[in-house]
C-alpha positions in Angstrom: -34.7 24.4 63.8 -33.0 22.1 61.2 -30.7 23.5 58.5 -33.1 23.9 55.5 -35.2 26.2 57.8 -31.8 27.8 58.6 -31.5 28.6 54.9 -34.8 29.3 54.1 -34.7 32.3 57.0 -31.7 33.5 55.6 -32.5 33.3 51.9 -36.5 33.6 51.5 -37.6 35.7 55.1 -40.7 36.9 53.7 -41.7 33.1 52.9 -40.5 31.8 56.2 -42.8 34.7 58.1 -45.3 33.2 56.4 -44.7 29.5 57.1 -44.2 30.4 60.6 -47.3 32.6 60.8 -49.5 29.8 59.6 -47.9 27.4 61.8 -48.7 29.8 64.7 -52.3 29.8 63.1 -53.2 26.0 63.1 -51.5 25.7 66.7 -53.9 28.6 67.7 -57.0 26.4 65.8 -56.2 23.2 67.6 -56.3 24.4 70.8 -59.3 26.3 70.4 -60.3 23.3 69.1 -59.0 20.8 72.1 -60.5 23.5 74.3 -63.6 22.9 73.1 -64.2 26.5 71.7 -66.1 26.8 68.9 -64.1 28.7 65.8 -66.8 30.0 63.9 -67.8 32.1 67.3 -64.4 33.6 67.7 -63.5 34.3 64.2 -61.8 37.5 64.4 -59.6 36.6 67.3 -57.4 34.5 65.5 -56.5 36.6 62.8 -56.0 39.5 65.5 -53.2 37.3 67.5 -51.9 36.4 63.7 -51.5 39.6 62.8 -50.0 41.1 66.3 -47.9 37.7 65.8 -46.9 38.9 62.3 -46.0 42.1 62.8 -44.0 41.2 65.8 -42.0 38.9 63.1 -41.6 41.7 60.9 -39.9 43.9 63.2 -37.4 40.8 64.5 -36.5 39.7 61.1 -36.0 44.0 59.8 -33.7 43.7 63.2 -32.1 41.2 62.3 -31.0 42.7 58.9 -29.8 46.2 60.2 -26.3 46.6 61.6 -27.5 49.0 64.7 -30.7 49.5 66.3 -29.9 53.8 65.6 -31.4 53.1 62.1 -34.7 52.1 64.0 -35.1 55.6 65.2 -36.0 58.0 62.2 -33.7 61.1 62.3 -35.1 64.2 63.7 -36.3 66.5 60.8 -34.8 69.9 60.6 -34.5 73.0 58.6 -32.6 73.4 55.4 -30.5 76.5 56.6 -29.3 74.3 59.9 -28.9 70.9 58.0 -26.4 73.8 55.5 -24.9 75.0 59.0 -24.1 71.3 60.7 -22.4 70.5 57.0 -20.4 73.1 57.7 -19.6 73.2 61.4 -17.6 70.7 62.7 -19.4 68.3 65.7 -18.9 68.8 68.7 -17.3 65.3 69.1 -13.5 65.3 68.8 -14.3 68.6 65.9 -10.2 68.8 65.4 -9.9 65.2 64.5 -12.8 65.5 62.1 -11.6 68.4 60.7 -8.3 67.1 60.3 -9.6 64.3 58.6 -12.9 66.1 56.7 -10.6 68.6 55.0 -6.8 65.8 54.5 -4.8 68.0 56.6 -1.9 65.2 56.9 -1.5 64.8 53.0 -2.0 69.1 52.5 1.3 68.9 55.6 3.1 65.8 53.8 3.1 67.6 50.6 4.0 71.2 51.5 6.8 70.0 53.7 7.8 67.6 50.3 8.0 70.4 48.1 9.4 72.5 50.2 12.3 70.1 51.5 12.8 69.8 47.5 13.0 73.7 46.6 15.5 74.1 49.0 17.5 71.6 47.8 17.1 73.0 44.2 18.2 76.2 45.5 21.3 75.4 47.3 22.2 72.9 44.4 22.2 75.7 42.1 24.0 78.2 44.4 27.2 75.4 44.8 26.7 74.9 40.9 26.6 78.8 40.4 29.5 79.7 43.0 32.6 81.4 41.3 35.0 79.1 42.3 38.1 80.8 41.3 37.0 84.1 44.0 36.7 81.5 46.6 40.6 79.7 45.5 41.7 83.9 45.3 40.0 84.0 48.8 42.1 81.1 50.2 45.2 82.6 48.7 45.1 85.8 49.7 47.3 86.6 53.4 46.0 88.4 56.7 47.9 90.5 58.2 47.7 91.3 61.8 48.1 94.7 64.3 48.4 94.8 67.6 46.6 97.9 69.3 50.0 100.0 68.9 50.1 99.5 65.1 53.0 97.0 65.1 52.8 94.3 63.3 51.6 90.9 65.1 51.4 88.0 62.4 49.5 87.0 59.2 47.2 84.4 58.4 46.5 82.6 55.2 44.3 80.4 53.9 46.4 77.3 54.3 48.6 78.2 57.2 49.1 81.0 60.1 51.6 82.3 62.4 50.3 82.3 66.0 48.7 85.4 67.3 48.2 85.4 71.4 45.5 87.8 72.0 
């Protein structure tokens, strides 16, 4: 097959098909011919074998345009109400991945766990920003003082510094 038939399958199919079934044609009339068979009294034969040969070209070169032989196979027809029901139902092949991906679970997850992370960062920001600070220093100042179980005193803490209290 030289390179201008190369394009011309690729480019022009329907024209090669027909090159090639007239090709097929005059090699079927010569050897009738070299047989010694008369043409006239087999008239319809040829065209029979052309058109089984055409057709058999027809399907190879539809083949060899389709990615996968499962568009070949026409899909079985069924009822509206369980075409509605399949749309709905995920297939029984890996159904949590295709729901996962059918429905974006990952980005609903990335973005809940975003805006969450982000209003609890709002909310403690304004909590330190909101704090009375001058309770927490009055906190800090203020002094313990500590009882033993007979009412005696035992030592003090304050916010800074303590006196040791053994237990």
């Amino acid at each position: 097959m030289t390179f201008l038939e190369l394009l011309q399958k690729k480019f022009f199919p329907k024209r090669y098909q027909e090159k090639q079934a007239l090709k097929k044609e005059e090699a079927l009339q010569a050897q009738r011919f070299d047989d010694g068979n008369d043409f006239q009294s087999q008239e319809q034969e040829p065209y029979q074998e052309v058109g089984i040969a055409d057709s058999a070209a027809n399907q190879s070169a539809s083949a060899a345009f389709q990615r996968s032989k499962s568009r070949e196979t026409a899909p079985k027809k069924q009822p509206v109400w369980l075409q509605k029901l399949e749309a709905i139902l995920p297939s029984p092949q890996n159904p949590i991945r295709r729901f996962w991906r059918r429905y974006h679970i990952g980005k609903i997850l990335v973005i809940l766990i975003g805006t969450l992370v982000l209003l609890l960062g709002s909310y403690l920001f304004y909590l330190s920003k909101t704090a009375k600070v001058s309770d927490l220093q009055d906190a800090l100042k203020a002094t313990t003082v500590i009882y033993d179980h007979t009412g005696e005193y035992a030592g003090s803490l304050s916010g800074q510094k303590g006196t040791y209290v053994e237990l």
